[in-house]
C-alpha positions in Angstrom: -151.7 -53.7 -169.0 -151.1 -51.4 -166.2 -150.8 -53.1 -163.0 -150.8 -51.3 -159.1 -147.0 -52.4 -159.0 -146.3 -50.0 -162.1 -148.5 -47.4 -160.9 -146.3 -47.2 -158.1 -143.0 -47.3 -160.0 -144.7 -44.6 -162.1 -145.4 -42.8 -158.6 -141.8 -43.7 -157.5 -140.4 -41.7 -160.5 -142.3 -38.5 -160.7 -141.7 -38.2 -156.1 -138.1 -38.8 -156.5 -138.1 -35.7 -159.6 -140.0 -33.4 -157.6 -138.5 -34.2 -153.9 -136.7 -31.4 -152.6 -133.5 -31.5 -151.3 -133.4 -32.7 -147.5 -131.2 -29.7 -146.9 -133.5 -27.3 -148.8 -135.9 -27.7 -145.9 -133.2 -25.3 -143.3 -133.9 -22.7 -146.2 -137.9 -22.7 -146.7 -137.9 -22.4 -142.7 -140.0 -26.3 -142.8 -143.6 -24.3 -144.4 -146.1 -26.1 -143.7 -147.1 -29.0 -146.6 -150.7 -29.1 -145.4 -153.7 -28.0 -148.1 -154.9 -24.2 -146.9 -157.5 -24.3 -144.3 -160.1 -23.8 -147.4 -159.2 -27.0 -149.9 -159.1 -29.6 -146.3 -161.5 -32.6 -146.6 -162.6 -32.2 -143.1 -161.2 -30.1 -140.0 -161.5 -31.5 -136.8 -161.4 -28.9 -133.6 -160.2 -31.7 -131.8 -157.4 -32.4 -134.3 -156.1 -29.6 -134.5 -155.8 -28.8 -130.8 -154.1 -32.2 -130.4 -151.5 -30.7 -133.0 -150.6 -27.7 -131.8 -150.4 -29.1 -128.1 -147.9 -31.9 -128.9 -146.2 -29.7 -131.2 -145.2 -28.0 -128.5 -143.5 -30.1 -126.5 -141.0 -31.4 -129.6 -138.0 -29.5 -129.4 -136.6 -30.6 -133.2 -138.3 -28.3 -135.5 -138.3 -30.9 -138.8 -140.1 -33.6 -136.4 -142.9 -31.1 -135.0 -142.9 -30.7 -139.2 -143.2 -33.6 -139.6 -146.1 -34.4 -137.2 -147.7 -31.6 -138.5 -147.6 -32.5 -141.9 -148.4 -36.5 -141.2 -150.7 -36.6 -138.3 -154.0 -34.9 -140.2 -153.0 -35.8 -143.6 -155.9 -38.5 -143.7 -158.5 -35.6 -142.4 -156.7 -33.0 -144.9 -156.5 -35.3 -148.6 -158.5 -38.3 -148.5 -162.2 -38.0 -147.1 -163.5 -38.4 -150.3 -167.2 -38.2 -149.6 -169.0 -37.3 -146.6 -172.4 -36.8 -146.6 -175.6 -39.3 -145.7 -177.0 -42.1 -147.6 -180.6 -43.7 -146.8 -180.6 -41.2 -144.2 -177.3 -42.2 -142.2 -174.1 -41.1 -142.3 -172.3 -42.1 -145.0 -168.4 -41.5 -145.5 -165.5 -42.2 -148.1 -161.9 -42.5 -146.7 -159.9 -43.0 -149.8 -155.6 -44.8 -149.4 -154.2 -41.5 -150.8 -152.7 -41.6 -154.2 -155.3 -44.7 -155.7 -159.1 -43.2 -155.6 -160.6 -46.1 -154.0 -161.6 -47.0 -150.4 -159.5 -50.4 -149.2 -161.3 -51.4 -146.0 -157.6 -52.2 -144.6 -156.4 -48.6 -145.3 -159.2 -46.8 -144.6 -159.9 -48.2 -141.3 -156.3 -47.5 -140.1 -156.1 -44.3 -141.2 -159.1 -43.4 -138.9 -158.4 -45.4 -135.9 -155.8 -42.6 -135.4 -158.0 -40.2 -134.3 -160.7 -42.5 -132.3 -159.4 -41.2 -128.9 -160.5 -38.1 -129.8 -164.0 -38.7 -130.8 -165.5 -38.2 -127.8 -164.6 -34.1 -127.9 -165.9 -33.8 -131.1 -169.2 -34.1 -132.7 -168.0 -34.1 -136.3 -165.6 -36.3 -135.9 -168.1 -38.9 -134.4 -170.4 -38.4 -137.6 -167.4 -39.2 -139.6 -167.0 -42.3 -138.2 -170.3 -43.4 -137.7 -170.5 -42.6 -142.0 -166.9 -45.0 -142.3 -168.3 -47.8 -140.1 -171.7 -47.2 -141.9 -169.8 -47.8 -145.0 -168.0 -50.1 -144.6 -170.6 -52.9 -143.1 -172.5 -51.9 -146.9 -169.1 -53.0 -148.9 -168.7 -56.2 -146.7 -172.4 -56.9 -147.4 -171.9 -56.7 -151.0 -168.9 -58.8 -151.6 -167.0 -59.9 -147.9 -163.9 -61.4 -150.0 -163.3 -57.7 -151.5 -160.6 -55.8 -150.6 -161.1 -52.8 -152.1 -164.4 -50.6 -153.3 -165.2 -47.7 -155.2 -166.9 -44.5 -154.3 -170.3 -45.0 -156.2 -171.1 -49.1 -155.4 -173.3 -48.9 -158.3 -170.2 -48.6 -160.9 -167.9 -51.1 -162.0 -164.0 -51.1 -161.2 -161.9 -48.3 -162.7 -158.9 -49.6 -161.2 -156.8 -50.4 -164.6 -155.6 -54.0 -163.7 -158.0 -54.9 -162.1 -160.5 -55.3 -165.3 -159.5 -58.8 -166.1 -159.5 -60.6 -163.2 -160.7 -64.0 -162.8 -163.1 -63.7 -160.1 -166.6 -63.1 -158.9 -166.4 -59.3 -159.9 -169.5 -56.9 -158.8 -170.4 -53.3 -159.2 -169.0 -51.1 -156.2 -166.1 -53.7 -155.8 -162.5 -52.1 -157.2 -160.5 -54.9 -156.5 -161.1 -58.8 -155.0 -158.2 -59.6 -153.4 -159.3 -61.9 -150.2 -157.3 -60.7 -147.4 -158.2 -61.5 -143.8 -156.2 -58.5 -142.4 -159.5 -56.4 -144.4 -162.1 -57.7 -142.3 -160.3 -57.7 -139.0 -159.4 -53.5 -139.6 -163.2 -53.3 -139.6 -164.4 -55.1 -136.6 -161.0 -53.3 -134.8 -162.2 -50.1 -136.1 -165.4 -50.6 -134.6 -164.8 -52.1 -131.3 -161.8 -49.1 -131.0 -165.2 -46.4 -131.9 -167.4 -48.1 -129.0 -164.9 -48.1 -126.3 -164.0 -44.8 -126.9 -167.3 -43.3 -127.2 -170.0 -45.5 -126.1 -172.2 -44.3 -129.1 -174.7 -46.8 -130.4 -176.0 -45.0 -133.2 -173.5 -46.4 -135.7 -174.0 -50.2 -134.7 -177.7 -50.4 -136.5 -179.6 -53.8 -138.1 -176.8 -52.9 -140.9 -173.8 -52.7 -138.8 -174.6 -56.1 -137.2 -175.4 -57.8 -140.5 -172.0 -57.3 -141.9 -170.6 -57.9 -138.6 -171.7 -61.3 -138.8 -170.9 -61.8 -142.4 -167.2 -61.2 -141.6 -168.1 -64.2 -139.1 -169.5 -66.4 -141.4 -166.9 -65.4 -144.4 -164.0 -66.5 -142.0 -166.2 -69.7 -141.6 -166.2 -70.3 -144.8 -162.8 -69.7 -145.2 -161.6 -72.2 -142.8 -162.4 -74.6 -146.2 -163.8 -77.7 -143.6 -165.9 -78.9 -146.3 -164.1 -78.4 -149.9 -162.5 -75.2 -151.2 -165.3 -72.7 -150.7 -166.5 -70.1 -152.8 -163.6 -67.5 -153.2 -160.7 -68.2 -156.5 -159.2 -65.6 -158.0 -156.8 -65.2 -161.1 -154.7 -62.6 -162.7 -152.8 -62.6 -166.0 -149.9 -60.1 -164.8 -145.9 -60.4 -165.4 -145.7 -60.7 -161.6 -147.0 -64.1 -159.7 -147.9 -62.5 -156.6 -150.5 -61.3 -158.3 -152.8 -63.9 -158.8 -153.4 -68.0 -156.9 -152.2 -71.1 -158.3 -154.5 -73.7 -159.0 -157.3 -73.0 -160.5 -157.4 -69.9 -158.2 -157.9 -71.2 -155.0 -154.1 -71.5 -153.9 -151.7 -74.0 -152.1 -153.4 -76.8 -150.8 -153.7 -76.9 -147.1 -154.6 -79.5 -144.2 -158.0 -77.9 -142.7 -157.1 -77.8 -139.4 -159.5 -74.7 -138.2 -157.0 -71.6 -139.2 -158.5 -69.2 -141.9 -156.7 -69.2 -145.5 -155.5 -65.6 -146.4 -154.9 -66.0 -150.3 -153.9 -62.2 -149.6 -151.4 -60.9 -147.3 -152.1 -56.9 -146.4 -149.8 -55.5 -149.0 -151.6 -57.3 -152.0 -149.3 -60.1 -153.0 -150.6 -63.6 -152.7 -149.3 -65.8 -150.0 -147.2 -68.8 -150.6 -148.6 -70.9 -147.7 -152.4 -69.8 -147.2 -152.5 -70.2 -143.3 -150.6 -66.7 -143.1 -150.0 -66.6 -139.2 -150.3 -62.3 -138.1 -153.4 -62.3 -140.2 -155.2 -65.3 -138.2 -153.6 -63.9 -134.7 -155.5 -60.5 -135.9 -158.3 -62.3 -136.3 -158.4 -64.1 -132.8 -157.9 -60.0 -131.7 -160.8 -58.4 -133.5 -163.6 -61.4 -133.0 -163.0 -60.9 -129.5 -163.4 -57.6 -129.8 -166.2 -57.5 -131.7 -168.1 -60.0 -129.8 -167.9 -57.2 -126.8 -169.7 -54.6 -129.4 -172.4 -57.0 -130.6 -172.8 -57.5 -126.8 -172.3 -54.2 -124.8 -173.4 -51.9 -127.8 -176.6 -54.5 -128.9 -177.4 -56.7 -125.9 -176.7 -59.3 -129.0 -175.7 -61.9 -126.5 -175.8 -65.1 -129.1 -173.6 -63.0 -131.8 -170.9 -62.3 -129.1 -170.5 -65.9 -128.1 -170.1 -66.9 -131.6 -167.3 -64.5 -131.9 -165.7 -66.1 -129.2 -166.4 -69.8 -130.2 -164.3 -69.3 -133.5 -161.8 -67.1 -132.0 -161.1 -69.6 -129.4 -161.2 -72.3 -132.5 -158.5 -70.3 -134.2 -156.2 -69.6 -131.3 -156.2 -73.2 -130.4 -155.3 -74.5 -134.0 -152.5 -71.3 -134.0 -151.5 -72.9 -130.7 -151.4 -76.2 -132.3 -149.9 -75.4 -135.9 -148.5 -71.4 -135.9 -145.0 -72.0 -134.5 -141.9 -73.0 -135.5 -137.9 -73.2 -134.4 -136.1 -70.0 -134.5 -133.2 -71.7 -135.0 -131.8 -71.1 -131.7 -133.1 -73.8 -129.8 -136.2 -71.4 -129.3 -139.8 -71.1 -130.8 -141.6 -68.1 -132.7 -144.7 -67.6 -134.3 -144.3 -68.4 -138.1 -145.2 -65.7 -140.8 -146.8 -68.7 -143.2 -147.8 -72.5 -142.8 -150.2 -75.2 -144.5 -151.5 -77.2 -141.9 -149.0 -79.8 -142.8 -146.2 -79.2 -140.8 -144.7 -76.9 -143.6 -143.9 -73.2 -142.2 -142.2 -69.8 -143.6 -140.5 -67.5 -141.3 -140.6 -64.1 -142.8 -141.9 -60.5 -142.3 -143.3 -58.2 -144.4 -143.5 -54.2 -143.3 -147.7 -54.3 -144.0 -149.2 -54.8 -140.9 -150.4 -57.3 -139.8 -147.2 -58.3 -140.1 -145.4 -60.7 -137.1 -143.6 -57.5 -136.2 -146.7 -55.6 -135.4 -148.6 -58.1 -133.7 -148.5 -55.7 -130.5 -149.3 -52.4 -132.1 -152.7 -54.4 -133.0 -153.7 -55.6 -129.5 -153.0 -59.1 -131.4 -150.7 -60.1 -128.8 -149.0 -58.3 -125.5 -146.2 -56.4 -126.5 -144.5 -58.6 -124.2 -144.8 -61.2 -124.4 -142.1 -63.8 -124.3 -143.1 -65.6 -128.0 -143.6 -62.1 -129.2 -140.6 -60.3 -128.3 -138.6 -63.6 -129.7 -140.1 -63.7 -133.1 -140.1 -59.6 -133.5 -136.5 -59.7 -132.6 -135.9 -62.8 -135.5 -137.9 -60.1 -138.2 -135.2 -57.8 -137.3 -132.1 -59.6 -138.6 -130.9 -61.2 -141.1 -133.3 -64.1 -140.9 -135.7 -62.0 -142.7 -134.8 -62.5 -146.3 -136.8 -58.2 -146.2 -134.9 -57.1 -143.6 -132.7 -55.1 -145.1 -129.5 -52.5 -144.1 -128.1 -50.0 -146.1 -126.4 -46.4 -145.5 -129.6 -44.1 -145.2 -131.5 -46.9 -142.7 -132.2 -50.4 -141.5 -135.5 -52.1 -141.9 -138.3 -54.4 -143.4 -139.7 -54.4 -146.6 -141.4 -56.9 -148.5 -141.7 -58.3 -151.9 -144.5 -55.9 -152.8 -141.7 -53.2 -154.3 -138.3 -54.9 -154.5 -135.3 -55.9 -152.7 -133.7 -53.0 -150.5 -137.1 -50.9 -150.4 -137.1 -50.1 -146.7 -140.9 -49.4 -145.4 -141.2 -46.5 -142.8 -143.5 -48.6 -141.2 -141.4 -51.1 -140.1 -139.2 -48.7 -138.4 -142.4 -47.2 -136.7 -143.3 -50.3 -135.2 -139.9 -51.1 -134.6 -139.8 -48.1 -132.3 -143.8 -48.5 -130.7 -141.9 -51.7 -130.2 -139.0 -50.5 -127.6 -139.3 -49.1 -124.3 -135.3 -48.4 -125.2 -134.5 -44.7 -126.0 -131.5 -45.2 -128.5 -133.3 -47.7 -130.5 -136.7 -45.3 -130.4 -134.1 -42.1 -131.4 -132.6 -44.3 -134.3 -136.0 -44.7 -135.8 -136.9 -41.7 -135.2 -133.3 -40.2 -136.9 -133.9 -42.7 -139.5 -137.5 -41.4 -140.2 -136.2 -37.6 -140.0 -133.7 -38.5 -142.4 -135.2 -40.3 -145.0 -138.6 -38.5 -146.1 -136.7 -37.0 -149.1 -137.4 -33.6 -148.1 -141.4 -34.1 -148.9 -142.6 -33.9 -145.2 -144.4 -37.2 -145.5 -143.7 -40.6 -144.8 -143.9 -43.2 -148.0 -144.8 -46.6 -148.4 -140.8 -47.5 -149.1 -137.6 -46.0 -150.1 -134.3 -47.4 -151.0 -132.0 -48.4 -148.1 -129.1 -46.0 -150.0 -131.1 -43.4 -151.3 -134.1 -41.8 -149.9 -134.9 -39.9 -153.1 -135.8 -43.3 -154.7 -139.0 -44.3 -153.1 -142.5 -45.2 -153.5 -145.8 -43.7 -152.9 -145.6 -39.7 -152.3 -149.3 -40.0 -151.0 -149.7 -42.7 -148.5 -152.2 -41.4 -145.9 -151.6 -45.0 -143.8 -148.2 -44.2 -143.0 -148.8 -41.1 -142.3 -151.0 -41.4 -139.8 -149.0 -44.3 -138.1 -146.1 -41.6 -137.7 -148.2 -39.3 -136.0 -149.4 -42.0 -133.7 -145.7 -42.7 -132.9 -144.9 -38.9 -132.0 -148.2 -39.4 -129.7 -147.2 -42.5 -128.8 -143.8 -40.9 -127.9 -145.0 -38.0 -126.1 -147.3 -40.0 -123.8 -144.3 -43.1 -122.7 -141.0 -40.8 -123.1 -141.9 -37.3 -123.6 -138.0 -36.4 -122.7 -137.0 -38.2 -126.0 -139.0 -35.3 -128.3 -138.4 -32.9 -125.6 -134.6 -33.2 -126.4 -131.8 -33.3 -129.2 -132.7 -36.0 -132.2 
């Protein structure tokens, strides 16, 4: 049976045949790898403005490429549907190369573009259709991760046909992640505060809004193991929970079990520490929707009543030693005094706590356990001749994720280290013009993923990113 981790091998194979050769870019004068202007999913004015205006002020011609290619690629490839549905808006962001809408993915690929909602009026129906969308999916199975287009069909995803697990139509795979939820409620909270539009947070918004509450309730397992198991006959165990399907055991202490981490594999501890800081993040910022965009005053303070629950038992049970006589937040615990430290590239990962809003970028705690991710003390942080970074055990040992080095550099205010990454992401997109979800740490033509909108749009965020806190950096030699 066919399982995501083959299709991506598959993917792996048939990118690294067709990749050009990075020097072959100099001689097709870096064309443009966009879709024409005709076969785009959706155009947005404001987009496109935004492109050409920071294009213009980055002096290397294969990163303004680069930009160009990543920053839309979600708007250009994977709005799958877009139309209206009971009368709403109604809208399908699909991860890229797997035709089916993760809440995780999609939510992050469009959170890219909320500052610019407010100049365009397309662009807010889009969103208003995603969040629309979204609050349906968590309404018909909140421990989902994944959904397909038409929630009246069953799963088409191959390996996901078998599982062990309270399968429904609409849902294409039932991985319980908390990072999914969270994405949501961020996703939403980052819509209202840009825009101050109510129209998408309706009777439906706030319904799922308060199922992703009471899920995470439910999840803290006070009272026995709660509804959610899950099993899967695969060659790989990070693909299904020990068991019986419910996982490790775990003192309940009030964090929220992951079985999930954000790239799909199963944890080995279930208190998995970014995901539950995440969580702290978006309740918070949820509660100020349900109460600014609503006047829902009783939702909002039960946001905040198990946020401040959570960040008291992360307080109490998310740290460890570093080793060094210091303290850092831990990737994994129980509840029993057992901890992992760890990183994995998919964020929520400890590294990108601050790209979230999970945490101040800097903070002291922070800063020490982002710095402990990237060394050696990371069994996937890994260093070879093409780059240096984290990976996870999603793909293998020495599969670098762009993403870590993205974060890495939305992580510095230091311009070598934020030109490294940089030279490090010029250097290693295998003459495609788009970032992947991992290649080899000697050999960029071996990676993973030749359609990975996420990525994507986090490297255009880092050019914008870039351009807003150092804009001598792209104006300059990289």
């Amino acid at each position: 049976m066919l399982n995501r981790r083959d299709v991506m091998a598959g993917a792996s194979a048939l990118a690294a045949a067709a990749a050009l050769p990075v020097r072959a870019l100099a001689a097709e004068g870096f064309a443009s790898k966009r879709p024409p202007v005709g076969e785009r999913r959706f155009v947005s004015k404001a987009v496109e403005a935004e492109i050409k205006a920071v294009k213009a002020k980055i002096a290397d011609p294969e990163i303004a490429w680069l930009f160009e290619n990543c920053y839309p690629n979600t708007l250009d490839t994977t709005v799958a549907q877009f139309g209206t549905f009971d009368g709403k808006p109604d809208a399908v962001v699909i991860t890229g190369d797997i035709n089916a809408l993760w809440l995780r993915d999609s939510s992050a690929q469009m959170q890219t573009y909320v500052h610019l909602a407010p100049k365009d009026a397309a662009l807010r129906r889009l969103f208003h259709g995603l969040i629309q969308r979204q609050a349906r999916c968590i309404l018909l199975n909140s421990y989902a991760n994944a959904f397909m287009e038409d929630l009246s069909k069953p799963t088409d995803l191959e390996w996901s046909q078998t599982d062990k697990t309270d399968m429904k139509p609409g849902v294409a795979e039932r991985k319980w992640e908390v990072d999914s939820l969270c994405y949501t409620l961020r996703l939403a909270h980052g819509y209202w505060t840009a825009t101050r539009d109510k129209a998408p947070f309706d009777d439906l918004w706030s319904q799922g809004a308060k199922r992703v509450v009471a899920t995470f309730r439910e999840q803290q397992r006070k009272e026995g193991p709660g509804p959610y198991h899950f099993q899967r006959v695969d060659k790989s165990p990070t693909e299904t929970l020990m068991l019986g399907g419910y996982g490790a055991p775990t003192a309940k202490v009030g964090l929220i079990h992951s079985m999930f981490r954000p790239s799909d594999d199963s944890t080995v501890l279930p208190f998995l520490i970014p995901s539950n800081l995440f969580a702290v993040s978006a309740l918070r910022h949820v509660a100020q929707v349900h109460a600014e965009a609503r006047g829902d005053t009783a939702a909002a303070q039960d946001c905040l009543a198990l946020a401040a629950e959570v960040q008291a038992a992360l307080d109490a049970h998310g740290k460890m030693p570093d080793g060094q006589g210091g303290e850092v937040w831990a990737f994994e615990v129980d509840g029993f005094g057992n901890a992992i430290f760890m990183d994995d590239a998919n964020v929520p990962s400890l590294s990108g706590l601050a790209l979230l809003g999970a945490v101040d970028r800097e903070d002291p705690l922070f800063r020490r356990t982002a710095a402990l991710a990237w060394s050696k003390r990371n069994p996937y942080f890994f260093q070879g001749s093409a780059a240096e970074g984290i990976g996870g055990p999603h793909v293998g040992l020495d599969m670098i994720w762009p993403m870590s080095i993205i974060v890495h550099a939305r992580n510095s205010d230091d311009d070598a280290t934020i030109l490294q990454c940089l030279r490090w992401l010029k250097a290693t997109h295998a003459g495609t013009g788009f970032m992947h979800e991992s290649f080899h740490k000697d050999d960029p033509s071996n990676f993973t993923r030749k359609w990975f909108a996420w990525t994507n749009g986090l490297f255009g965020e880092l050019i914008l990113d870039i351009a807003k806190r150092k804009p001598a950096l792209l104006a300059g030699k990289i």
